[in-house]
C-alpha positions as CSV (number, residue, x, y, z in Angstrom):
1,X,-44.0,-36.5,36.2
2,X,-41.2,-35.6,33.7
3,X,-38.0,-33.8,34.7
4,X,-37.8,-30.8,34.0
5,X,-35.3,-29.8,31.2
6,X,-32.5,-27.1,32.3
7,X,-32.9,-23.8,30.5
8,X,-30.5,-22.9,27.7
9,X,-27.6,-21.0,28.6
10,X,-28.1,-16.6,28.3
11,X,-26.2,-15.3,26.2
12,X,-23.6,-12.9,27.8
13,X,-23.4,-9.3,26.6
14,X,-20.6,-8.2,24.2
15,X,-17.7,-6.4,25.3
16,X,-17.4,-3.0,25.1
17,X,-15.5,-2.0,21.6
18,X,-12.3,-0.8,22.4
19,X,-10.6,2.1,20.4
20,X,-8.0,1.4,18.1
21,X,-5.9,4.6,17.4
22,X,-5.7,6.2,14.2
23,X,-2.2,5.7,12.2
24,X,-1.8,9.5,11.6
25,X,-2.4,9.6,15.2
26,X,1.6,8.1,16.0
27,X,4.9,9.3,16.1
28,X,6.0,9.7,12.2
29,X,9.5,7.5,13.6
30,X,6.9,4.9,15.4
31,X,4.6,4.2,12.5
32,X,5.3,0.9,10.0
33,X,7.5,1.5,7.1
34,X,8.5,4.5,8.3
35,X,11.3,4.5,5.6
36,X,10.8,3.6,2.1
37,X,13.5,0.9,2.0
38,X,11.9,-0.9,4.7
39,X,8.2,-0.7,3.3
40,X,9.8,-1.7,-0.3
41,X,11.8,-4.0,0.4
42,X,10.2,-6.4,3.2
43,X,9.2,-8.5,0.6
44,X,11.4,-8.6,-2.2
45,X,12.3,-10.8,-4.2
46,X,15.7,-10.9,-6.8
47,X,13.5,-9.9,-10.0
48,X,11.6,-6.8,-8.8
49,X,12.1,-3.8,-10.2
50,X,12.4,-0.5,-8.2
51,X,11.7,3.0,-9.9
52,X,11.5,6.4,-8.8
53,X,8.4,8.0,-9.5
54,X,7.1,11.1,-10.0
55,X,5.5,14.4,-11.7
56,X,4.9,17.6,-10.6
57,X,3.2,16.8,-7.2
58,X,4.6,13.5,-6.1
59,X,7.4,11.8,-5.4
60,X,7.6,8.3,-4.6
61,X,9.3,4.7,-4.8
62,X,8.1,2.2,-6.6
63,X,8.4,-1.8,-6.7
64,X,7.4,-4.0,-9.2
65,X,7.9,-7.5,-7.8
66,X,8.1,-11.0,-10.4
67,X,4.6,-12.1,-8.8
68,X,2.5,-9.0,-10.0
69,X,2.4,-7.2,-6.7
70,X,3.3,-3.5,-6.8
71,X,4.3,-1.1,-3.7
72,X,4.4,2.6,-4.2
73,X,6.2,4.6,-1.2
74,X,5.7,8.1,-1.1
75,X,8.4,10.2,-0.2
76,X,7.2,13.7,0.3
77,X,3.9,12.4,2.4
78,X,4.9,9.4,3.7
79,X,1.8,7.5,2.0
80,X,2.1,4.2,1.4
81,X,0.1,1.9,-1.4
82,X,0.5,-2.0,-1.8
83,X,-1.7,-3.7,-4.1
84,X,-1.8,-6.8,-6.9
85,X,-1.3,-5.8,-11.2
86,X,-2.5,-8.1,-13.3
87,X,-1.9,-7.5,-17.2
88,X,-0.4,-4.2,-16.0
89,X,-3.5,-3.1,-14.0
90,X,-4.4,-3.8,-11.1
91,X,-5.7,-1.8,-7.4
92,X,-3.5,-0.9,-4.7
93,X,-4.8,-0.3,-0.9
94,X,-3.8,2.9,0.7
95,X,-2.0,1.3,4.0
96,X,-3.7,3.1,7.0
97,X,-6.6,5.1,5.1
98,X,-7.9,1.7,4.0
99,X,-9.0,3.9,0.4
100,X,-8.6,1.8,-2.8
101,X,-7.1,3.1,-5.7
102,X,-6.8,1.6,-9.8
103,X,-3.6,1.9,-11.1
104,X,-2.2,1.2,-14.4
105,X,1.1,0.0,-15.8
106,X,1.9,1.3,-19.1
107,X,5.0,2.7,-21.6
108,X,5.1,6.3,-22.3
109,X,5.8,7.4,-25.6
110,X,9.3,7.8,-24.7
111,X,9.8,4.5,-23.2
112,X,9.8,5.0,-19.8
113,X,7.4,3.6,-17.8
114,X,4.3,5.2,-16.1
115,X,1.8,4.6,-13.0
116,X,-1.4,6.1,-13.9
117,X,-3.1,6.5,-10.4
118,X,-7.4,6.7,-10.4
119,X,-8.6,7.2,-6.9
120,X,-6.9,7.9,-3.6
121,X,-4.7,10.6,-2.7
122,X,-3.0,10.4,-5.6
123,X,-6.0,10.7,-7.9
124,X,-5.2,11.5,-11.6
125,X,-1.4,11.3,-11.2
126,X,0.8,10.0,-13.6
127,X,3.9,9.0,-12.4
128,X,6.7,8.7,-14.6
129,X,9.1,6.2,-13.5
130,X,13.3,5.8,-13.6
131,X,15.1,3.0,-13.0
132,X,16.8,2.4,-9.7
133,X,19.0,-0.3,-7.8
134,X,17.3,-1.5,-4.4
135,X,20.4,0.2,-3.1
136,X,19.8,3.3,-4.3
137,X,16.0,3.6,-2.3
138,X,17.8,2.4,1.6
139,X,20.2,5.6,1.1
């Protein structure tokens, strides 16, 4: 008589899902990149490009770093966008929201430059952008 063959192992049940706290849900002092400067300028690099950037409803930071990534720090609502441009367009990814937005990169007829936000919170914003020192966005 053949021995009989051990039954396969059961599979054990999954742990219960634990629940991960919503980002608005912290202290404003407690959440990552609380400040601009910090947000901005984790990952700089000696040719990025800071700007602030604005219209009538926003006000934010802005990076521009040498390897196409762009960061955009809001300063009046704390939201924060990080994202990739390629040929001056690119999407960014709201940090905490996890909402995509398109942005674009482009001249205005004066020469400044603009963000032209599509999605997201800031949704059919064009921010017009001045130059500014790294310096300048830590004060």
């Amino acid at each position: 008589m053949p021995a009989a063959q051990p039954s396969p192992p059961r599979p054990q049940p999954l742990p219960e899902p634990h629940a991960v706290p919503a980002a608005h849900a912290q202290e404003p002092d407690s959440e990552p990149y609380a400040q601009p400067a910090q947000f901005l300028l984790e990952y700089a690099d000696p040719q990025a490009r800071y700007y602030r950037a604005s219209d009538a409803g926003i006000e934010a930071f802005a990076a521009l770093y040498s390897d196409g990534r762009i960061r955009v720090a809001g300063t009046s609502d704390g939201l924060r966008l990080a994202g990739l441009l390629q040929n001056d367009r690119g999407e960014v990814l709201e940090i905490g929201s996890g909402q995509w937005s398109r942005v674009y990169v482009r001249p205005a007829p004066d020469g400044r430059l603009q963000l032209e936000i599509h999605g997201g919170a800031y949704d059919a914003h064009v921010l017009t952008c001045e130059p500014l020192e790294a310096a300048a966005i830590a004060r």
